[in-house]
C-alpha positions, -999 to 999 in steps of 0.1 A, spaced: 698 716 -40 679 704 -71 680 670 -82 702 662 -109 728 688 -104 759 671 -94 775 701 -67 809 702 -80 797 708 -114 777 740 -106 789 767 -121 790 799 -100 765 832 -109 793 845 -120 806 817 -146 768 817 -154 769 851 -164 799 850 -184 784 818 -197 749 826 -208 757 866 -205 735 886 -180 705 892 -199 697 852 -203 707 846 -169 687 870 -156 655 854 -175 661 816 -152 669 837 -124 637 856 -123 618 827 -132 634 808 -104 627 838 -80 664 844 -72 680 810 -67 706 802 -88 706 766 -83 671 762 -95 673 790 -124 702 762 -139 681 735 -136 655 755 -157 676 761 -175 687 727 -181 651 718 -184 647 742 -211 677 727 -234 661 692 -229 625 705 -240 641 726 -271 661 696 -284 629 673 -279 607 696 -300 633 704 -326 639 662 -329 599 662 -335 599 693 -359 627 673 -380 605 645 -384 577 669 -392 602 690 -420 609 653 -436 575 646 -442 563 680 -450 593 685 -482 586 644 -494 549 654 -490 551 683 -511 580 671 -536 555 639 -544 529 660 -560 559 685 -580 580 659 -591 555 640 -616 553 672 -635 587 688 -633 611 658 -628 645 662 -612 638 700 -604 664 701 -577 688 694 -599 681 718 -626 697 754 -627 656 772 -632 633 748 -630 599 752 -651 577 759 -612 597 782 -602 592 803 -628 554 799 -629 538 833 -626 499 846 -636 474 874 -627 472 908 -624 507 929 -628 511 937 -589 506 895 -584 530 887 -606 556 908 -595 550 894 -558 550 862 -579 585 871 -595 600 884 -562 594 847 -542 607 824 -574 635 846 -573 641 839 -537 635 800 -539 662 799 -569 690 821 -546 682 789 -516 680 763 -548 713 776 -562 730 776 -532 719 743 -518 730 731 -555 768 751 -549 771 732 -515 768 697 -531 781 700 -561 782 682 -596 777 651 -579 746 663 -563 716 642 -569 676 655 -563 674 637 -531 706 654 -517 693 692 -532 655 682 -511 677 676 -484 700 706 -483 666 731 -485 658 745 -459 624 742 -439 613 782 -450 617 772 -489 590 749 -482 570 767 -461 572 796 -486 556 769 -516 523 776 -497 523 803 -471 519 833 -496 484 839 -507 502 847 -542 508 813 -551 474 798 -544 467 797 -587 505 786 -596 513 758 -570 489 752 -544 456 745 -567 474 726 -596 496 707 -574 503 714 -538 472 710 -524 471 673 -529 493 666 -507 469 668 -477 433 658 -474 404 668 -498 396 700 -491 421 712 -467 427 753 -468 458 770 -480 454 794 -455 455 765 -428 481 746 -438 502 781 -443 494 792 -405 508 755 -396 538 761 -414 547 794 -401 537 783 -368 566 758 -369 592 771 -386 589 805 -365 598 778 -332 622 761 -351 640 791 -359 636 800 -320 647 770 -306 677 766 -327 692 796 -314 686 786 -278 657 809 -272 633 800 -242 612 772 -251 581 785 -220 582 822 -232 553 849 -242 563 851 -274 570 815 -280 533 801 -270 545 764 -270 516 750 -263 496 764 -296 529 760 -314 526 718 -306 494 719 -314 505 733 -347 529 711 -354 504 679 -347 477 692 -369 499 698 -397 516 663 -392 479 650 -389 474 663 -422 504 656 -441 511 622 -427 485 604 -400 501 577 -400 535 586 -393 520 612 -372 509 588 -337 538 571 -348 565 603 -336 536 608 -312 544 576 -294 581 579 -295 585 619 -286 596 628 -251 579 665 -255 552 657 -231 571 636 -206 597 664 -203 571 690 -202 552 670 -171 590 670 -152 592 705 -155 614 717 -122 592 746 -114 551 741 -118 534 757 -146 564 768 -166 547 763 -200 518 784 -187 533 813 -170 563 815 -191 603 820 -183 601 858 -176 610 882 -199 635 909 -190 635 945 -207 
């Protein structure tokens, strides 16, 4: 029996089913090659690895939004609390990038508006930052459309002289793609996960936003401690198996 599984705590494969339902069973089950005591422990595993990362991507979100809100907020003070603030209406080029342009301020004032709602009248810029989520952020740089109205006036001094758009965007994507997996309880060692690139992501867009702070979290994270005491060897490498 594996370590760390107390036996009268086990749940049957039946209350593991009806648990997890059959098609996530069946994924720890494969992957633990038929034995359901193991295939809980990876599962187990898994839970422990996803909150680890998630903890670290939190960390990472916090720095990113301050990062990114230092180099707006000289020029448009107290945005978050204003009902259209002056960036988000920023728009220049040819028609076809301005529409794009139109469509993605319209879509950061719908997740301004209603992190605004959620607060309040007593809601302060710092509480707004908070409240917005980790894709409003990601969308200030990942779209090649606001290159000319964010990320060369303002954005891109927020990371080192001469860092790319295009790099920092595939960073962001990168971790708020895992984010979003990993919150909804997804496999953390899957194909379409790639953890490992994905943490490799998230350190060189922490390396760039914040160094610093960066081997700080880096010191203090469990990610690799809990990825060395995987149950089953080379989970993060092969993958939990993937079931039609």
């Amino acid at each position: 029996m594996p370590e760390g599984l107390p036996h009268a705590t086990i749940p049957t494969p039946d209350q593991a089913v009806a648990w997890l339902s059959q098609h996530r069973y069946d994924k720890y089950l494969a992957t633990a090659s038929g034995d359901h005591l193991l295939a809980l422990e990876i599962y187990a595993w898994n839970s422990e690895l996803s909150a680890a990362i998630l903890r670290d991507l939190a960390h990472l979100e916090v720095a990113v939004r301050n990062a990114l809100d230092a180099e707006l907020a000289p020029a448009f003070p107290d945005w978050a609390t204003q009902s259209a603030p002056v960036w988000l209406r920023l728009e220049n080029g040819t028609q076809r990038v301005r529409l794009r342009q139109q469509r993605l301020n319209n879509d950061g004032l719908k997740l301004l508006h209603s992190a605004q709602r959620d607060i309040g009248a007593a809601a302060t810029h710092g509480m707004v930052m908070a409240r917005l989520s980790f894709s409003f952020w990601q969308f200030l740089i990942t779209p090649r459309a606001r290159e000319s109205t964010l990320w060369t006036p303002y954005l891109h001094k927020a990371f080192p002289r001469g860092t790319a758009r295009a790099d920092v965007a595939k960073f962001l994507e990168s971790a708020v793609s895992l984010r979003n997996r990993l919150a909804h309880l997804e496999p953390v060692a899957s194909a379409s996960t790639s953890v490992t690139s994905r943490l490799a992501d998230m350190n060189s867009l922490f390396m760039l936003v914040s160094p610093e702070v960066h081997d700080w979290i880096t010191e203090i994270s469990d990610v690799t401690e809990i990825i060395n005491h995987a149950p089953v060897t080379g989970l993060i490498s092969t993958s939990i198996t993937q079931t039609p």
